[in-house]
N, C-alpha and C positions, 0 to 999 in steps of 0.2 A: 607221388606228390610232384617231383621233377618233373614227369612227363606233363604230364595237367599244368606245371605254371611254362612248357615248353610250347603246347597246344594254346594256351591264352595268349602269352608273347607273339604264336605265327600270328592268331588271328586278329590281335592286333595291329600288326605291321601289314599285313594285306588289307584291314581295314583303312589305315591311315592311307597307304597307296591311294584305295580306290578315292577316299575322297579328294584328298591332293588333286589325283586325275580330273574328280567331276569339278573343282575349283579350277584349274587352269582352265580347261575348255570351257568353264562359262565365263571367263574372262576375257579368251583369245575371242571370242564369239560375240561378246559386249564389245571388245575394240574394232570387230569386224564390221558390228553392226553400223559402228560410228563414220569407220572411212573407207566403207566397199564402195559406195559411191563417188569417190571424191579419185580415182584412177581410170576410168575408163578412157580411153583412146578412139574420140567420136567421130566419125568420118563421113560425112554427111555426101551422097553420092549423084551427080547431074548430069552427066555425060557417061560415054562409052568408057573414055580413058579410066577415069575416076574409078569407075564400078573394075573394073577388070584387076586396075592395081589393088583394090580391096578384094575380090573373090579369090586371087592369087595368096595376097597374105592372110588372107582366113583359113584358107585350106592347108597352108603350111602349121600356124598357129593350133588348129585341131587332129591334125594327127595321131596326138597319144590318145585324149577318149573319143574321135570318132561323132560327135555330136557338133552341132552350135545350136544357139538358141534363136530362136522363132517365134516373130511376130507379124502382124498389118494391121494397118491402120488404113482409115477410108471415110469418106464423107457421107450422111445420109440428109437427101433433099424430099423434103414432103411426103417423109414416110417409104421414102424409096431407096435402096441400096446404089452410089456411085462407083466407078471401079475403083482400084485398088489405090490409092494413093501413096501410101507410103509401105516400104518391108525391112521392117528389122534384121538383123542378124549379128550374134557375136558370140567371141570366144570365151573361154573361161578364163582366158586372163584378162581380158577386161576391153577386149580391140573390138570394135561394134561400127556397124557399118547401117546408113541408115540410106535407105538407096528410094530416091524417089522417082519413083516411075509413071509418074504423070508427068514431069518434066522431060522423060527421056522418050525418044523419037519412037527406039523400040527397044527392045528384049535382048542384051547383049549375050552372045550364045553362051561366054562365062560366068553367067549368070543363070543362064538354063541350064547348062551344065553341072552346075554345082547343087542347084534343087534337084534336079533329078539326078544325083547320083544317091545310092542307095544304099552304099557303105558309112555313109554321112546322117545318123541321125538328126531328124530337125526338132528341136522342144519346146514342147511349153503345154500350155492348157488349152483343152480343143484345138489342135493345130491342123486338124484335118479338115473344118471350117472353110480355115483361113487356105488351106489345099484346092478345096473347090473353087473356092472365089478366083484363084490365082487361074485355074482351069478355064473358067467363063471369061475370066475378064484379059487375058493373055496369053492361054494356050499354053500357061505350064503345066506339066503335067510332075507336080513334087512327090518325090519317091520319099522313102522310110522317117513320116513325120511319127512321132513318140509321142506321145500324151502323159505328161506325168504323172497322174493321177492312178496310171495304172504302176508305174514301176512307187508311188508312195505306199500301197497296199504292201508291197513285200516286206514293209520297215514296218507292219502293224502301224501304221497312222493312220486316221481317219483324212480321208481325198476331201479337198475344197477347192476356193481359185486361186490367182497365182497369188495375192494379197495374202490369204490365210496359211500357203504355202513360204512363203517368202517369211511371214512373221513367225512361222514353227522353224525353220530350219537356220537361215539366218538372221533373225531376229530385226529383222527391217519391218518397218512402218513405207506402204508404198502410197505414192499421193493417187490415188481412183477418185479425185473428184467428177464429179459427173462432164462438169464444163468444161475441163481438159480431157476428157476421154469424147467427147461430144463437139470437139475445138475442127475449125477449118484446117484438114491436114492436106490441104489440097491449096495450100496458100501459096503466094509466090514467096515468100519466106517465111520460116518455119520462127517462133518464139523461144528462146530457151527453156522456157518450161516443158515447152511442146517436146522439145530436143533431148532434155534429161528425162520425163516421163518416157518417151520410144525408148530413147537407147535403154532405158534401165528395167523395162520389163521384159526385152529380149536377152540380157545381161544376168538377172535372177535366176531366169528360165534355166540356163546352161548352171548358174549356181548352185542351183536345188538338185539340178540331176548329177554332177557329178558329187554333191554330198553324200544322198541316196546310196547311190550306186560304190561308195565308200565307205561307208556306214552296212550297208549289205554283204560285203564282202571281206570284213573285218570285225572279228568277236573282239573283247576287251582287251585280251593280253596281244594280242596280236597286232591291234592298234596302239598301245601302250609302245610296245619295243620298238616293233616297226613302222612306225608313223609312213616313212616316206617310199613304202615299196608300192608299186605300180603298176605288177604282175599282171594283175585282176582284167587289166584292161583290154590285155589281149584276147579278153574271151567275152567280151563284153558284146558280140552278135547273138552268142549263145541264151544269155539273158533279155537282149533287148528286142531279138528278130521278131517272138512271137506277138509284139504288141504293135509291129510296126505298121501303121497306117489303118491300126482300128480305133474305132470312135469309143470314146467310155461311156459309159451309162451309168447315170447316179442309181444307186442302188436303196431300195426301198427297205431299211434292215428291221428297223420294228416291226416285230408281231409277222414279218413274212413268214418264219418257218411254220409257224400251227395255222395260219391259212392255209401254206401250200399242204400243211398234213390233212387239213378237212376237207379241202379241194378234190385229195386224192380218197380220201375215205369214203365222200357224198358226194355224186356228182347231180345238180340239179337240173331240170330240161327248164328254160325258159319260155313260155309261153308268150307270143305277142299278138297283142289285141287286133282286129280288125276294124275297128269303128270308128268314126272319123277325128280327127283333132281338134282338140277344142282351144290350144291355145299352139300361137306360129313354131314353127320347127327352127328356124335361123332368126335371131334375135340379132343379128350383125356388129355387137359390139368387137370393137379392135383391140388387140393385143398388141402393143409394142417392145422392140428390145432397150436398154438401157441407152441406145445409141440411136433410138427414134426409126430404128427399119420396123415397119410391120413385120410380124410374124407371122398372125391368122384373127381369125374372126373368132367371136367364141357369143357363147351366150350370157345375158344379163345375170346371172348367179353365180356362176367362173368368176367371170370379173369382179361380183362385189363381192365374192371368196377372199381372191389377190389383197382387196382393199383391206376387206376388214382384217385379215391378217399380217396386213403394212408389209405384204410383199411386193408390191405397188403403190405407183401414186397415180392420183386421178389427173388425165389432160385435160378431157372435155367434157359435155353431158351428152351433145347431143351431134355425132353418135357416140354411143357411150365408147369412150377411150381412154386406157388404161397403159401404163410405162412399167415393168418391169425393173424391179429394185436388186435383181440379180443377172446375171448371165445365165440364158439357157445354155442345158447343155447340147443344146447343136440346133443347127437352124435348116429348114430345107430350101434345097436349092432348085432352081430351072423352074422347070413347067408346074412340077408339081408342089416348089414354094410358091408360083402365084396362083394358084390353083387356093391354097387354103386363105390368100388374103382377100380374095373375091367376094362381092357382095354378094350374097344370095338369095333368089326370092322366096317366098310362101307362095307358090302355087303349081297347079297341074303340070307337069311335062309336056303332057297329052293334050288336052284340053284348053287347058290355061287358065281353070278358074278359081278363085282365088278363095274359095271356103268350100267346105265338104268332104274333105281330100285326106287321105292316110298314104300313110310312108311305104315305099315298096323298095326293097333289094333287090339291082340288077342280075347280082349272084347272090343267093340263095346261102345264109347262115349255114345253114346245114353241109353245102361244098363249100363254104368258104374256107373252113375251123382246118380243111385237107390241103389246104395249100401251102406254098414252101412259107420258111417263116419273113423274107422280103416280102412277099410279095401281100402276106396279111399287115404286115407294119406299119402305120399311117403314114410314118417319114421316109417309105420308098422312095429311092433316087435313082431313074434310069444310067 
């Protein structure tokens, strides 16, 4: 009887702990939510001087996790991508550096330096993107960008954008109105709205990751006692090298595993027709992203997909033009992103005649299916 009212008493008292614990942290986490924003150290960057005293105290500031957080922002004119206009960057204590590089003459090397160092994880969502662009449009070449969405998988959370990210972890509401995400960052002055939107989603960016990355590496009792130990960080290549500078991929989870088991049970030959087309192969409707760059052409049933599913909104009718209500996850670049936004005809390669005509493969389905897997991919990028 002792022992039993000694076993209810522990379980008691370890109960009461835990909940106490989940009350404080949802209340530190409610007060955070309140004034995370209201400390940041914004340092808007125009010149040589300017950028170099900020890459210098950045890199001091990131020292212990090795990370800042990673953004751009950029103008799109007439469906067309401009270069890079603005690049975020900041630490986890809240020092954010907003360096606009349309104003500066050129590329201060402390500033190449610091993207291409590769001890230095850069975060955020698709930052590898924003990698390329940086690539075309000024010849940087950014080492060890992080994607968070893969290091969110190891907390068991379901991966979103940073908005869905930011409202799970710390409970922030972020402003994604379209006309500030869509706003002239290419202005000769920036708006303050313009200014607390950048800095604060390169700001969350480095928030979320050092949660994660906190949260990963500390069970209950262990966070409980030891709140403030900092061990973990020193091994923090070991965790983060393997995702460095890969793109994520949404991953399709419904019903995939019993396709891919009948996939592999039955494999089926498809047979394709000979006989001529009876209605055009390129219906030329446009795809756009949430920022107005074309993406690709697609045809009239994609697009009234998108609609009817209010994953988009309608631009225009004619040609059918369509906006994306989300962020793709990745966008291609060079030759072979204007490659897919090209108008395309209905007609003969050969010939040129405009009815009669059936679809031919340069390479042949049958050797295609052999080749490496870049090079079957649609979104190849030399």
């Amino acid at each position: 009887m002792a022992k039993s009212k000694i076993v209810i008493t522990s379980a008691i008292a370890v109960g009461f702990v835990g909940v106490t614990y989940v009350i404080l942290k949802y209340k530190i986490r409610s007060r955070k939510a309140e004034d995370i924003l209201k400390n940041l150290d914004i340092n808007i960057v125009t010149t040589k001087a300017q950028c170099d005293e900020v890459v210098n105290e950045m890199r001091r500031r990131s020292t212990l996790h090795q990370a800042i957080g990673f953004d751009c922002e950029w103008v799109t004119e007439n469906g067309n991508r401009q270069p890079i206009a603005l690049l975020q960057l900041s630490t986890f204590d809240g020092f954010c550096g907003l360096l606009r590089l349309n104003l500066l003459k050129e590329v201060p090397m402390s500033l190449k330096e610091l993207l291409e160092d590769k001890n230095i994880y850069k975060v955020g969502v698709a930052p590898i993107d924003d990698a390329k662009y940086l690539i075309q449009d000024y010849s940087i070449y950014v080492k060890s960008t992080l994607d968070l969405r893969h290091i969110v998988e190891l907390t068991g959370h379901t991966a979103g954008g940073l908005a869905a990210l930011a409202n799970t972890y710390l409970g922030i509401v972020l402003d994604k109105n379209w006309r500030i995400r869509c706003s002239d960052w290419a202005a000769e002055e920036l708006t303050e709205r313009q200014i607390h939107y950048a800095a604060t989603d390169a700001y969350v960016a480095i928030k979320i990751f050092v949660d994660i990355i906190n949260t990963y590496n500390r069970d209950f009792w262990f966070f409980l006692w030891s709140r403030n130990s900092d061990r973990h960080w020193g091994k923090i290549h070991g965790l983060c090298s393997r995702y460095a500078d890969v793109g994520y991929k949404v991953k399709n989870i419904k019903g995939s595993h019993k396709e891919n088991k009948k996939s592999k049970e039955k494999t089926i030959t498809k047979k394709y027709s000979h006989s001529p087309r009876s209605r055009p192969l390129y219906h030329n409707c446009f795809m756009e992203a949430p920022d107005g760059e074309v993406l690709c052409t697609c045809d009239t049933k994609k697009a009234k997909w998108y609609l009817d599913n209010k994953l988009a909104t309608l631009i225009k009718d004619d040609p059918l033009t369509i906006r994306l209500a989300f962020e793709p996850a990745g966008r291609s670049v060079g030759e072979v992103g204007r490659y897919y936004t090209l108008v395309k005809e209905n007609k003969c390669v050969v010939c040129g005649a405009m009815d009669s005509y059936i679809r031919k493969n340069v390479v042949p389905r049958e050797y295609r299916k052999y080749f490496p897997g870049n090079l079957v991919s649609n979104i190849y990028v030399k």
